[in-house]
C-alpha positions as CSV (number, residue, x, y, z in Angstrom):
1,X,-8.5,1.3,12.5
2,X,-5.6,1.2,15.3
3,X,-8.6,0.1,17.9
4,X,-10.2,-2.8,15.7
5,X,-9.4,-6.1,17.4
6,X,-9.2,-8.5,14.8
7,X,-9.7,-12.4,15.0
8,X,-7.1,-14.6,15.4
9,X,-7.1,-16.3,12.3
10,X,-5.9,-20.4,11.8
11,X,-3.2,-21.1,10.5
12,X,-1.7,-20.2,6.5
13,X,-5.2,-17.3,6.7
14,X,-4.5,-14.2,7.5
15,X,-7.8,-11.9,8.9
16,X,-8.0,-8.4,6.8
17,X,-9.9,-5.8,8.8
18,X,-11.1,-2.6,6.2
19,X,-12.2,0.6,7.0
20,X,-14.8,2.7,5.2
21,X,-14.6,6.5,5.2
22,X,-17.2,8.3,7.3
23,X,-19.5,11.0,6.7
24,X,-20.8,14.0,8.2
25,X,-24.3,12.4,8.9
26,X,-25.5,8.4,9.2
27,X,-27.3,7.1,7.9
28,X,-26.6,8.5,4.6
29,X,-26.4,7.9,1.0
30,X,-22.4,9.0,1.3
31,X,-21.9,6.2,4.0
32,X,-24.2,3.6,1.8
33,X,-21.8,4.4,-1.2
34,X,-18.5,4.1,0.7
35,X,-19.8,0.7,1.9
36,X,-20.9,-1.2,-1.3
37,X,-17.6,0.4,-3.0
38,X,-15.3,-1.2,0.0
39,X,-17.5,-4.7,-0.6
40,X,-16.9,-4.7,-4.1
41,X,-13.6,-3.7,-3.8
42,X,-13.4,-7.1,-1.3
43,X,-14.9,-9.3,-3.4
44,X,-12.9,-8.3,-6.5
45,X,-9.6,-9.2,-4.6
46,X,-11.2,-12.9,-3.3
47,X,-11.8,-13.4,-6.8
48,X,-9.5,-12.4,-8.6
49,X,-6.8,-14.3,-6.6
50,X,-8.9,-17.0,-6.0
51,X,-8.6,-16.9,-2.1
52,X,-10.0,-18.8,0.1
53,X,-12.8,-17.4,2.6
54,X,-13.5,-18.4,5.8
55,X,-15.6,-15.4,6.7
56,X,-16.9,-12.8,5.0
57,X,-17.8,-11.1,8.2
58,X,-19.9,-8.1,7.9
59,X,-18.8,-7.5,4.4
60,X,-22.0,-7.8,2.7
61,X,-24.8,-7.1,5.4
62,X,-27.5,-4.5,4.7
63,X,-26.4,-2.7,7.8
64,X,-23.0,-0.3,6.9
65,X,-19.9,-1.3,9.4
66,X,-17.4,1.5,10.2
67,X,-14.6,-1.9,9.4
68,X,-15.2,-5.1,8.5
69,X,-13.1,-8.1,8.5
70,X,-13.0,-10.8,6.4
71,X,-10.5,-14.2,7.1
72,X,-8.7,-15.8,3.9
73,X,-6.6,-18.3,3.1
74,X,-3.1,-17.4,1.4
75,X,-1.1,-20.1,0.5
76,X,2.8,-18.7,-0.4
77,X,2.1,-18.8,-3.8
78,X,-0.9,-16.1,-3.9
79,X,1.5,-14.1,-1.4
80,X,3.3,-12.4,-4.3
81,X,0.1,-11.5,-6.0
82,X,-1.5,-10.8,-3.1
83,X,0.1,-7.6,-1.5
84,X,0.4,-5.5,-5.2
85,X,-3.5,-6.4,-5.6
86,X,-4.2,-5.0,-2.2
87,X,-2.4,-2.0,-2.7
88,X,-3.8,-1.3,-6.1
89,X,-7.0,-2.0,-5.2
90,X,-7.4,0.5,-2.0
91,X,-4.8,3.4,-3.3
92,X,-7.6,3.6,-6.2
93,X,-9.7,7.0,-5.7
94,X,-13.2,6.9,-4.7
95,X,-15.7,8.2,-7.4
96,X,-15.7,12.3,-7.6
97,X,-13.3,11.9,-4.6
98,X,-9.8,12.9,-3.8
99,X,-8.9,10.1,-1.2
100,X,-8.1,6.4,-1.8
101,X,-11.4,4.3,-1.7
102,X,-11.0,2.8,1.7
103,X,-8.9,4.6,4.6
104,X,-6.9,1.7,5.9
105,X,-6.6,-1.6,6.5
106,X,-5.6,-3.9,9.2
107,X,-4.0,-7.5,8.3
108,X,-3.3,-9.9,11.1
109,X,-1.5,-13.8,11.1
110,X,-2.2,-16.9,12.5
111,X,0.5,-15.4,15.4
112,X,-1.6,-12.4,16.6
113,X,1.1,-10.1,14.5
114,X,-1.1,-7.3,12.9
115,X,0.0,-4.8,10.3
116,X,-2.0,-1.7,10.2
117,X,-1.6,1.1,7.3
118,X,-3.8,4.3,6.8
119,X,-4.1,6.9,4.2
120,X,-3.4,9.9,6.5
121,X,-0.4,11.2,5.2
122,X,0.1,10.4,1.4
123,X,3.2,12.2,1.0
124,X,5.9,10.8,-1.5
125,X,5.9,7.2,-2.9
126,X,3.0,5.8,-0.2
127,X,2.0,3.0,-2.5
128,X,5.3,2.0,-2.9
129,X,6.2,2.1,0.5
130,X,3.0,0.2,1.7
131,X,4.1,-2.4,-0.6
132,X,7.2,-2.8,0.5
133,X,6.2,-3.2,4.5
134,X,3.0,-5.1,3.4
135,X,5.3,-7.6,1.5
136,X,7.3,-7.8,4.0
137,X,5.0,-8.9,6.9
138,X,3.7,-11.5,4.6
139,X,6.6,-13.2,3.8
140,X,7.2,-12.9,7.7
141,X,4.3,-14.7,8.0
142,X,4.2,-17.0,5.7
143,X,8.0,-18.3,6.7
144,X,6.9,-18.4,10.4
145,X,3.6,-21.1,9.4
146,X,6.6,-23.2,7.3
């Protein structure tokens, strides 16, 4: 997730790069699974906080992506919503499986300024934590594009 380059996304978007988990062999059922779960779990977000999509990139192709990216539009009133539906939605456990559905994400602004969290070490209050910095960098960003 650290080496995905991300577009630069326009102005008030922000580009949201997510992983999927690996598995031992690919192609596999295991990898097919991870990737229509991380879709989902995209699409579920854009709708549910009515986002703006620019791209979709390889979200939905037939072909499974290690990360995908896909470039909304957040206008500062979704920003609030936005970072606790994030958070929620990828620190929620894969079917049958101990780890959180997706691995990590990357968010990047209109400025180039990236924001990159990972589910490596889920000691303590993690999903509190990620909140907190993902918040944060949003309303960064979002004071920077005023």
């Amino acid at each position: 997730m650290r080496d995905f380059e991300p577009q630069r996304p326009l102005p008030g978007q922000f580009s949201l790069a997510v992983a999927r988990h690996t598995a031992q062999t690919w192609p596999s059922k295991e990898v097919d699974d991870y990737a229509a779960e991380r879709s989902s779990m995209l699409h579920r977000l854009v709708d549910d906080l009515e986002l703006p999509v620019q791209s979709w990139g390889g979200t939905d192709d037939e072909y499974s992506h290690e990360v995908v990216e896909i470039i909304v539009g957040l206008a500062s009133a979704v920003i609030a919503a936005f970072a606790p539906a994030l958070i929620s939605l990828i620190s929620r456990r894969s079917k049958g499986k101990e780890e959180p559905s997706v691995p990590g994400f990357k968010l990047t602004n209109s400025r180039g300024e990236t924001l990159t969290l990972t589910f490596e070490d889920r000691r303590g209050d993690v999903d509190r934590q990620m909140l907190d910095q993902l918040t944060a960098f949003l309303s960064r960003s979002a004071a920077d594009a005023s």
